[in-house]
C-alpha positions in Angstrom: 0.0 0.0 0.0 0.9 3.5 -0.8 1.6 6.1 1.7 -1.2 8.4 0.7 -3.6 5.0 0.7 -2.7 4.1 4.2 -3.4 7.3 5.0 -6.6 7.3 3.3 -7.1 4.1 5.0 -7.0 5.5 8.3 -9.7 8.4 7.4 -12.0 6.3 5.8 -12.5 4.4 9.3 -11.9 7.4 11.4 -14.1 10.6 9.7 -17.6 8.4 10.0 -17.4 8.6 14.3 -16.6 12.8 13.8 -19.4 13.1 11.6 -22.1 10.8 13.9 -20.7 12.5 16.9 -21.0 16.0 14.9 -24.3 15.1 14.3 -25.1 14.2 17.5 -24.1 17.9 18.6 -26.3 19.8 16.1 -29.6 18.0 16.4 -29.4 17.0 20.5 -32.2 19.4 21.9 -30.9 22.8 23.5 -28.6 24.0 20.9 -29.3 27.3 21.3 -28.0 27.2 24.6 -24.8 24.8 23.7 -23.8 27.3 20.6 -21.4 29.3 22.7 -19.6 26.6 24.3 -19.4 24.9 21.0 -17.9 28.1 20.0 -15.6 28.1 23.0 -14.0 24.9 22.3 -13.4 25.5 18.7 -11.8 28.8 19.5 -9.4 26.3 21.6 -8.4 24.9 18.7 -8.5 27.4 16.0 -6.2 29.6 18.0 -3.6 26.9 17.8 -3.9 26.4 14.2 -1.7 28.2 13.0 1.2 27.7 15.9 1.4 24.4 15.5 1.6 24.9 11.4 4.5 27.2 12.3 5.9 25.0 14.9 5.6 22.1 11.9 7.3 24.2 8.9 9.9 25.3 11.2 10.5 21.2 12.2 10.7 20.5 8.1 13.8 23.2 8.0 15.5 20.5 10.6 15.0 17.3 8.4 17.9 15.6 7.0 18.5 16.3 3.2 17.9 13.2 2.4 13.9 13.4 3.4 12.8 14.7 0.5 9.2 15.2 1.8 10.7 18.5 3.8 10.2 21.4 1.2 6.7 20.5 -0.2 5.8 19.9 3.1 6.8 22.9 4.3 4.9 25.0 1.5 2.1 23.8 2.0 1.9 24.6 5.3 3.0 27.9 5.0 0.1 28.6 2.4 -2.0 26.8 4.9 -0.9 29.0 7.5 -2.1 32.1 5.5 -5.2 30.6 4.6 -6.0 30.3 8.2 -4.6 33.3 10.3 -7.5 35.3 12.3 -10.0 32.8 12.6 -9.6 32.5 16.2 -10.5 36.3 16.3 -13.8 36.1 14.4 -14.9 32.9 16.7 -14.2 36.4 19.3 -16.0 38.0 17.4 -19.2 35.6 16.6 -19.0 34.9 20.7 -19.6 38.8 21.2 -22.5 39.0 19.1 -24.0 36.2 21.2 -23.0 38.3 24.2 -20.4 36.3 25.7 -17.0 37.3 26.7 -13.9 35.8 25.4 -13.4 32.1 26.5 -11.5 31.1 29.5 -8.7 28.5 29.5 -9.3 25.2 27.5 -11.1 22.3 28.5 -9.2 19.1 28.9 -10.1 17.7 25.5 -8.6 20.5 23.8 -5.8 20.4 25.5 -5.1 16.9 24.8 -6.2 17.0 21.0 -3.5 20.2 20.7 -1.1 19.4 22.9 -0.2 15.6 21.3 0.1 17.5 18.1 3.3 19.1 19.5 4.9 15.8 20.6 3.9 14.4 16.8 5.4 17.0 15.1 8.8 17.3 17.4 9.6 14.0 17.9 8.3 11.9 15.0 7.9 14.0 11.7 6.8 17.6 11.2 4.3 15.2 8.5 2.2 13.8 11.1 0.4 17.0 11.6 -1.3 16.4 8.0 -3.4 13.8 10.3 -4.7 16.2 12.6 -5.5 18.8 9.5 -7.0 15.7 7.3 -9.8 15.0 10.2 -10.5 18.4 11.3 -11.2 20.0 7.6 -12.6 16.4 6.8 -15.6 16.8 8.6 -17.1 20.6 7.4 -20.6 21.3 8.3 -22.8 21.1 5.9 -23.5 24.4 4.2 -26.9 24.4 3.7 -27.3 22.9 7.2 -25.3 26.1 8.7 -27.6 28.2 6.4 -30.7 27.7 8.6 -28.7 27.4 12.2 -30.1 31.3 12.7 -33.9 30.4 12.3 -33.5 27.0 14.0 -32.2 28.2 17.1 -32.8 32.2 16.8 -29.7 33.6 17.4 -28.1 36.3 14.7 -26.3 35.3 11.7 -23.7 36.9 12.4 -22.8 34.5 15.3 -22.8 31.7 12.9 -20.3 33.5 10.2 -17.1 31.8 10.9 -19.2 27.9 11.5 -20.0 29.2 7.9 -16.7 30.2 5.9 -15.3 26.5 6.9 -18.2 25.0 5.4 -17.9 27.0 2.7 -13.9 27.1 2.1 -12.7 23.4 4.2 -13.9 21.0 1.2 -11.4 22.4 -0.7 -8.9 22.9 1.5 -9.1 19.3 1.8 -8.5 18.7 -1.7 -5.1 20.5 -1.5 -4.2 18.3 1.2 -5.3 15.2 -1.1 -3.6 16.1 -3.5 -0.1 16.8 -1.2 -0.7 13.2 -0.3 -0.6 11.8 -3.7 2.9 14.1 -4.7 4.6 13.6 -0.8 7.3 11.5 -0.7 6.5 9.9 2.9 8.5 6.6 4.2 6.6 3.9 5.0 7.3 4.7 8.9 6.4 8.2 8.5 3.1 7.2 6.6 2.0 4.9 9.3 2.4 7.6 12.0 0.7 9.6 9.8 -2.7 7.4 10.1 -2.2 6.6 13.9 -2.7 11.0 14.2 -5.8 10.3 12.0 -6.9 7.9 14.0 -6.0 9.5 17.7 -7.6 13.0 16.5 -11.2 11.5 15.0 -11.3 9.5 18.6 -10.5 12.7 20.6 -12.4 14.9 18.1 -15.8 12.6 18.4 -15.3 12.5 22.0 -15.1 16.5 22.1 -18.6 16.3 20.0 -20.4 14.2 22.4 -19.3 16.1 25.4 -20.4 18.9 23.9 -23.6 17.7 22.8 -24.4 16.1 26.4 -23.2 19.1 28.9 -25.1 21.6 29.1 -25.0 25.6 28.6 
């Protein structure tokens, strides 16, 4: 098996749980009242976003020259990086529409799904982090879904504007990371860690979901 279909291997099993558990979240009763720690959590993550890209590029600069998988990788993610810088402010913003003040420190869940990024990245190959992207852009809300959050739960539009850009923009976004997978050239080692990130961030990510679809406001 190829690197990018091992890979592909490991989302195929491990996007289905996001999306039941994502589902789970938007149709459980009370979502009005969950929207703002829904936004909450993913401002936990978003604001990391674009650290650990940085923190990944800067790892490909430290690869030997012989890991030939260093300088696309690398430009990717510093496109990516662009392509994602601000977002944690609008989820600021869309929380202050609501009437909520910025978010306090991190639940546990985000702190584990962000923090084992890190150790990924640093002490296995900057590439791993592709795993963590892969399952997080692989699972987009549906854009006419997010269309009629504001008349299903009555809260402003405007609170729902950066739910709605992802599931506008992430689709594609994860065709350029397909497509990376099909031109990177990953070892088979690096590959397989790789699809053990996929498979560690859909369990933590589904596990975030249903959390947040159980607690309450």
């Amino acid at each position: 098996m190829t690197a990018a279909g091992l890979i592909r291997s490991a989302l195929w099993l491990g996007i289905p749980p996001v999306r039941a558990a994502a589902s789970e979240f938007w149709t459980a009763p009370g979502l009005r009242e969950r929207y703002p720690a829904y936004l909450c959590a993913m401002h936990g993550l978003i604001r990391a976003s674009v650290p650990l890209m940085e923190a990944a590029a800067g790892g490909c600069g430290r690869l030997p020259p012989r890991d030939r998988s260093a300088e696309p990788l690398a430009g990717y993610l510093r496109a990516h990086i662009e392509r994602e810088r601000g977002h944690d402010d609008w989820l600021l913003e869309d929380l202050a529409v609501l009437g909520a003040g910025p978010p306090g420190i991190a639940g546990d869940e985000v702190a584990m799904l962000v923090g084992a990024q890190y150790y990924w990245l640093e002490f296995v190959h900057p590439a791993c982090l592709l795993g963590y992207i892969a399952v997080l852009e692989g699972c987009p809300p549906d854009a006419g879904f997010t269309a009629r959050l504001p008349a299903l739960t009555g809260l402003p539009a405007r609170a729902f504007r950066t739910l709605a850009w992802h599931a506008g923009h992430d689709p594609g976004h994860s065709g350029d990371l397909d497509r990376l997978l099909d031109s990177l050239p990953l070892s088979t080692a690096v590959a397989a860690a790789v699809a053990r990130n996929v498979a560690f961030t859909a369990l933590r990510s589904a596990r975030l979901l249903r959390y947040l679809a159980r607690a309450g406001p």
